[in-house]
Legacy VTK file of the C-alpha trace (Angstrom):
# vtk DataFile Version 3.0
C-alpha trace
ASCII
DATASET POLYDATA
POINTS 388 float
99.178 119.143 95.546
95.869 120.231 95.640
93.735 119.840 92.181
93.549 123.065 90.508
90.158 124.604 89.280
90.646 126.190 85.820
87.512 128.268 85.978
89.817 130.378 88.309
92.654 130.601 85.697
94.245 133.899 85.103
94.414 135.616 81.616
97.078 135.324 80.149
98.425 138.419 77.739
99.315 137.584 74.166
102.275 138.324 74.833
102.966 135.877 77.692
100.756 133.363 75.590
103.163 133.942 72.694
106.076 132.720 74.653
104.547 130.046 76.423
103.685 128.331 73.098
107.655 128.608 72.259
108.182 126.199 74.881
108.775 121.874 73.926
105.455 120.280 74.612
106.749 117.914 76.330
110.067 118.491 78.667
111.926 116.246 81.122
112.298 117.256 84.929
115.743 118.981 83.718
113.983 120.774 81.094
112.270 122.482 83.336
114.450 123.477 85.896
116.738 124.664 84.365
115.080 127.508 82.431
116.716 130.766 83.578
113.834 131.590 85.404
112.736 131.717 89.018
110.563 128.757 90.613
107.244 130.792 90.642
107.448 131.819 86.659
107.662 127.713 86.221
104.835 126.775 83.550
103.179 123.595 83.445
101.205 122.199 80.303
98.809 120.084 81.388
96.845 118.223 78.571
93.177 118.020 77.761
91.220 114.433 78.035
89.356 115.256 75.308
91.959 116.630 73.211
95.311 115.460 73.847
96.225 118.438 71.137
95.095 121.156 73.515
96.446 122.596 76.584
95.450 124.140 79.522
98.238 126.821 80.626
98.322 128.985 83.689
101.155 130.490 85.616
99.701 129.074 89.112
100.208 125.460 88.196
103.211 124.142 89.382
103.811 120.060 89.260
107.017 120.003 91.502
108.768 122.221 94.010
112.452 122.973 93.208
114.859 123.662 95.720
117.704 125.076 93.729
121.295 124.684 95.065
123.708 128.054 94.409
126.561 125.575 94.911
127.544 121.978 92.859
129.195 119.956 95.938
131.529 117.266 94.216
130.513 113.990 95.201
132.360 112.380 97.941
131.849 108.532 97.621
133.590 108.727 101.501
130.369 111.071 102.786
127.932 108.119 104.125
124.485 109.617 104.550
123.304 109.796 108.117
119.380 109.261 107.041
117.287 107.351 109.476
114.252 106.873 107.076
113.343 103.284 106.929
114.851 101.525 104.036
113.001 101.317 100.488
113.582 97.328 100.620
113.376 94.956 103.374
113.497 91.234 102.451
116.838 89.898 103.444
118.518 92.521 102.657
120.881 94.469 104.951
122.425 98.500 104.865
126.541 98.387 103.952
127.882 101.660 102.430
130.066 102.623 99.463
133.158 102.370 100.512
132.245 99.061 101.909
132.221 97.631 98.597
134.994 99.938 97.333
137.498 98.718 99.718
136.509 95.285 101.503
134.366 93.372 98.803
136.196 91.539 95.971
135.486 91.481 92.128
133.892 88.629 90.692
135.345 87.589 87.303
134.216 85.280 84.641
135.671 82.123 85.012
137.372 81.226 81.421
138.873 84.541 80.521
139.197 85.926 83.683
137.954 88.979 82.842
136.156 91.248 85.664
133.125 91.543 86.101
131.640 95.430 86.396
131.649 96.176 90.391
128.147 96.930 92.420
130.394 100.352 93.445
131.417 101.083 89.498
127.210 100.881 88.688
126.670 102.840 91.024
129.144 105.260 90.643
128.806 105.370 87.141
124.702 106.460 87.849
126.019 109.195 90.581
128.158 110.896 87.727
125.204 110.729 85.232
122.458 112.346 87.517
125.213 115.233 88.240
125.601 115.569 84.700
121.534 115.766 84.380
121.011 117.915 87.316
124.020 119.630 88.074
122.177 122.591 90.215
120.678 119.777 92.393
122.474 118.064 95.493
121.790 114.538 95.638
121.998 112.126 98.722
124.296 109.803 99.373
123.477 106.050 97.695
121.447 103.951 100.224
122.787 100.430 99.096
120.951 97.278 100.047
122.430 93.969 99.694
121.718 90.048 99.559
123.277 86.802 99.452
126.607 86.707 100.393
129.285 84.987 98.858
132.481 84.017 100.977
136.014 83.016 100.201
139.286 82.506 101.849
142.816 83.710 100.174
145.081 81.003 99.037
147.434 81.359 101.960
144.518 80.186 104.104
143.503 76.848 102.351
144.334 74.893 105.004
142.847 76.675 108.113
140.254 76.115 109.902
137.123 78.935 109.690
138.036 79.345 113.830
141.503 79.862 112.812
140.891 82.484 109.840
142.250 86.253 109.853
140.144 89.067 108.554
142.954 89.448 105.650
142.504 85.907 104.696
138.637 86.383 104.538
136.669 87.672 100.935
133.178 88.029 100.560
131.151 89.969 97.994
126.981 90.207 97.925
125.444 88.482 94.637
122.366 90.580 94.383
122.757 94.616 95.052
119.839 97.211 95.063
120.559 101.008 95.975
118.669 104.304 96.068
119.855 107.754 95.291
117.699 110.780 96.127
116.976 114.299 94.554
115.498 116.386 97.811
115.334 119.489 95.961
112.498 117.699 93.671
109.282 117.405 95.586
105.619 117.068 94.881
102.708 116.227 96.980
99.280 113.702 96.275
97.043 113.183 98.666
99.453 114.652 101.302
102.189 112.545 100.724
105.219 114.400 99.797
107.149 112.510 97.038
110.822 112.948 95.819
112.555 112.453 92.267
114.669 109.565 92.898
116.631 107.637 90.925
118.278 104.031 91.746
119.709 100.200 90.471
119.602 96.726 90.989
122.605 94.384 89.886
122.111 90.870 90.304
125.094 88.682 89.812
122.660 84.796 90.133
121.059 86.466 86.426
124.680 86.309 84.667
126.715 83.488 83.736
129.780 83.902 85.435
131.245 80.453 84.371
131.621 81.306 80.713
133.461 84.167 78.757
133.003 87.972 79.097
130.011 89.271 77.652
127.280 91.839 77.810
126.314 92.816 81.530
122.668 92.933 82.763
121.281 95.801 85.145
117.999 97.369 85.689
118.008 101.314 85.966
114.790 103.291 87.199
114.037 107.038 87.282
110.946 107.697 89.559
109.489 109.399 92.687
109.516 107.815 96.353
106.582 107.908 98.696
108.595 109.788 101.952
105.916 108.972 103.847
106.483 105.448 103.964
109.914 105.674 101.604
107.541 103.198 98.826
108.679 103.988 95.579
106.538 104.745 92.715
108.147 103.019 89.531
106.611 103.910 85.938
107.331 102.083 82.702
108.810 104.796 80.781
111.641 105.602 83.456
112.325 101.897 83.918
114.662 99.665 82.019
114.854 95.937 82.767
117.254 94.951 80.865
120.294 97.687 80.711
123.023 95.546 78.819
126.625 96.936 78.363
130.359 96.107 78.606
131.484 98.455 80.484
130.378 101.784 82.216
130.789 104.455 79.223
128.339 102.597 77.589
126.264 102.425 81.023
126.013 105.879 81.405
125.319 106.894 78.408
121.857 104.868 78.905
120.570 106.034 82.286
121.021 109.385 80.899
119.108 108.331 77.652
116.286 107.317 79.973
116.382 110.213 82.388
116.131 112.518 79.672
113.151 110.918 78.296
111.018 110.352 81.560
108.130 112.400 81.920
107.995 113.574 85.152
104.872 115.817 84.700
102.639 112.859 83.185
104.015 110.448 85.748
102.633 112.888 88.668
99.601 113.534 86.760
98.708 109.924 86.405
99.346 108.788 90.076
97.172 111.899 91.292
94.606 110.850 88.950
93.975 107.184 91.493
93.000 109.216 94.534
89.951 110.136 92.153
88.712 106.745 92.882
88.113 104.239 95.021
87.257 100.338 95.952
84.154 99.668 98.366
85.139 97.552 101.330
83.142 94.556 99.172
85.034 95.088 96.108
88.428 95.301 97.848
87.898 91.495 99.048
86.902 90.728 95.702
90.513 91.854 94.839
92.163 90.123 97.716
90.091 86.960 97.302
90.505 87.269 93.638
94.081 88.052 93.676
94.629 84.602 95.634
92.917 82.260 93.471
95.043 84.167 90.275
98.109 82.195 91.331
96.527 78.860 90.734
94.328 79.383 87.779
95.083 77.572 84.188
97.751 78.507 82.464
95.189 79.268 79.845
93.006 81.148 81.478
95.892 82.685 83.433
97.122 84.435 79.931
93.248 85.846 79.207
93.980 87.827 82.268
96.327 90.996 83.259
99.333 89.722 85.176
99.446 89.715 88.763
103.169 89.567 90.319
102.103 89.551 93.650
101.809 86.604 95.616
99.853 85.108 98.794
102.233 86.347 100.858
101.636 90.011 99.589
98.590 89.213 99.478
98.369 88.805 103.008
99.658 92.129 104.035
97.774 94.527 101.806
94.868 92.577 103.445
96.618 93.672 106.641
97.245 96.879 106.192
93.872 97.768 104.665
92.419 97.605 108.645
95.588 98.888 110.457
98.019 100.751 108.080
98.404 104.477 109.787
98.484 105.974 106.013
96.730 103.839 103.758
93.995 102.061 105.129
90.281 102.352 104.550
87.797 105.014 105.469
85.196 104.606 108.319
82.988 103.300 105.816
85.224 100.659 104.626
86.405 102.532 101.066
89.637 102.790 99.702
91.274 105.259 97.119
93.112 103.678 94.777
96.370 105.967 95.196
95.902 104.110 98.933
95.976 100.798 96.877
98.964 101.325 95.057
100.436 102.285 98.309
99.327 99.070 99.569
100.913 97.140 96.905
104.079 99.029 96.699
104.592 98.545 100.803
103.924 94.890 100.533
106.938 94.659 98.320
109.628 95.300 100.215
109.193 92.128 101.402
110.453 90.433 97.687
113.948 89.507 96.987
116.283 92.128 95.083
115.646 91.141 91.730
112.463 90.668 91.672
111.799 94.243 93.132
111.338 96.781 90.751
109.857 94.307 88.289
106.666 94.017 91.431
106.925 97.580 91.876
106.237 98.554 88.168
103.479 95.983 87.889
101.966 97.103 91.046
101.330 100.641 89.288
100.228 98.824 85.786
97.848 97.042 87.897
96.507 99.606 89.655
96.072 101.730 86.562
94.291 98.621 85.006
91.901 98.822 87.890
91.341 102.306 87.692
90.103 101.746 83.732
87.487 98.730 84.893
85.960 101.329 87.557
85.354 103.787 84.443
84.161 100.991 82.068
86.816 99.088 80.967
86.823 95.265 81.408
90.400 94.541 81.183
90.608 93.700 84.946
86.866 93.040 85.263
88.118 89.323 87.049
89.585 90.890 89.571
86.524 92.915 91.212
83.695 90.441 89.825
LINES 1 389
388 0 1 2 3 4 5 6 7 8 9 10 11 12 13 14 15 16 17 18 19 20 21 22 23 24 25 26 27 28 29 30 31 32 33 34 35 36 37 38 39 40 41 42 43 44 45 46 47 48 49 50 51 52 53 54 55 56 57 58 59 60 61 62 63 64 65 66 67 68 69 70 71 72 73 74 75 76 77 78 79 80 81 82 83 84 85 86 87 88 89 90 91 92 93 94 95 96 97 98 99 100 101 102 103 104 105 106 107 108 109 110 111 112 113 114 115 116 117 118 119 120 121 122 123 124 125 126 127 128 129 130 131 132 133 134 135 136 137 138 139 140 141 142 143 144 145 146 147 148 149 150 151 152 153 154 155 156 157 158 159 160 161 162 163 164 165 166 167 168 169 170 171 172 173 174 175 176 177 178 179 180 181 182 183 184 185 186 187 188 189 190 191 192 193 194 195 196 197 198 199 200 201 202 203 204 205 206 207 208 209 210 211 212 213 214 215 216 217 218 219 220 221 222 223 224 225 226 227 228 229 230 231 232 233 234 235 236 237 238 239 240 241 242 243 244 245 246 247 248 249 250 251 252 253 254 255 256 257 258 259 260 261 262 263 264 265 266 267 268 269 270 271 272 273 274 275 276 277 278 279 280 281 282 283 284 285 286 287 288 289 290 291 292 293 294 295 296 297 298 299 300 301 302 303 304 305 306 307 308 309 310 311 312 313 314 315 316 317 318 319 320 321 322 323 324 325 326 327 328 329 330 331 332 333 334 335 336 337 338 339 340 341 342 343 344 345 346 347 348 349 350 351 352 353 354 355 356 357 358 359 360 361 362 363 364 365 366 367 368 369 370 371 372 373 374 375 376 377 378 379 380 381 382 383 384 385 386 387
């Protein structure tokens, strides 16, 4: 998306300027779509630094491209998406599909009432029938599901047997830790030249409940954000991420991601990521952040807390340094600089590489963090430690 010069802006008549003004100051992605209008009349408010009051408003700025569907396709949990993109999480993870986990994982339960737990496929599900509620002129992709840690079990018939002697009936398993991915392709934008897609996805991690005690209040993480199709990194933001989604049962699930997909702000999510290709590290200052970043993991405690968190370790560490030389998208420039957009990316491809539940947690930080360097460039000192 390339930046827009408002000494070029058209007039506006006071007429159009009259309705514009009508419009919510600040509207979700569904907001905006939605209007009965066609994708070139779209109208973006972009605020002023100086005056977060004030707007600048012109009919040729345009933060996404919409591909609107004429029909709603009912989703088919059977449909298993044929994408060959390479997977938004590495790790130890590996690809199964829905009705994998439908119809060949069992339930776990908690142990002294016996009651079920909520299923990986239920979540998920239950996150599929809020984002057609949301966007119900938009087809969506089929879930790309990662999983972790396997748990196996036998049936009672098969106590007795040897593992060489099993049967695939007599066999259970289900996966402790479960991440998946569900993308919007009709909602694109572009920084830098990297196309990026409204996505939305989950993690459920079954090692962060107590399953030996009675039922109570379940723990997921829900995200609403954009991913990198370039290198499928996804760009997590604080106000479309909730790390702690508690509920009972999937009502009371849904009724949450749809709370925080109607109050993420697409537009100032974009805006802020295209604002880090505005600057950039010199090749000295980016291995005062690698070198810097190292020694952060065995500082004080106390001196630890006087400084923004890092949740990155040596082994990500390692990578970004890496990929700074010999990345094909993200490394530096013949002079050694790097924009900090390229950063982030560094960060966020480096963590695919961390264990399920400690994921999205990385992946949010990584953008806090790269914000927080993006203030010391322009005079802050917050994360003055890091490039000193």
């Amino acid at each position: 998306m390339e930046d827009q010069k408002f000494s070029n802006i058209n007039t506006l008549s006071e007429s159009e300027i009259s309705e514009i003004q009508s419009f919510p100051r600040l509207r979700s992605v569904r907001d905006i779509f939605l209007e009965d209008k066609d994708d070139d009349s779209i109208i973006a408010s972009i605020r002023d630094d100086n005056d977060p009051e004030k707007a600048v408003i012109t009919k040729d700025m345009i933060p996404f491209s919409f591909t609107r569907e004429k029909e709603i396709e009912p989703i088919n949990s059977n449909k298993v998406s044929s994408s060959t993109d390479s997977p938004f999480i590495i790790a130890n993870t590996v690809d199964v599909t829905l009705p994998h986990l439908q119809n060949e994982c069992i339930i776990p339960v908690f142990s002294k009432d016996n009651e079920k737990t909520i299923a990986h496929q239920e979540f998920i599900e239950t996150v599929m029938n809020a984002i057609s509620k949301e966007f119900p002129y938009q087809s969506i992709s089929m879930p790309e599901i990662r999983v972790s840690h396997q748990i196996k079990g036998r049936t009672p018939d098969a106590i007795h047997l040897n593992v060489k002697d099993l049967l695939e009936h007599q066999k259970t398993i289900y996966y402790e830790r479960m991440a998946f991915l569900i993308k919007i392709p009709g909602i694109t934008s572009n920084i830098n030249g990297n196309e990026l897609s409204l996505c939305l996805g989950g993690v459920r991690s079954y090692n962060q409940q107590n399953l030996y005690s009675t039922k109570s209040l379940e723990k997921f993480k829900f995200f609403i954000g954009f991913q990198n199709k370039v290198c499928m990194n996804l760009c997590v933001w604080s106000d479309g991420y909730v790390e702690d989604l508690r509920a009972s049962n999937t009502f009371e699930i849904q009724n949450k991601v749809l709370q925080v997909m109607q109050n993420y702000n697409a537009e100032l999510h974009l805006r802020e990521m295209k604002e880090l290709t505005h600057d950039h590290l010199t090749e000295h200052q980016f291995a005062q952040l690698i070198g810097k970043s190292r020694l952060y993991q065995h500082l004080p405690k106390g001196e630890k807390l006087r400084i923004p968190e890092l949740n990155f370790n040596d082994s990500h560490i390692n990578t970004m340094a890496k990929d700074y030389y010999e990345d094909q998208n993200f490394s530096r420039t013949e002079d050694g600089r790097i924009n900090l957009w390229n950063v982030f990316n560094l960060f966020t491809q480096a963590n695919k590489s961390s264990y399920i539940d400690t994921f999205l947690d990385r992946n949010l930080n990584a953008f806090d963090f790269t914000r927080g360097l993006q203030k010391t460039l322009n005079g802050n000192l917050d994360y003055h430690w890091f490039l000193s």
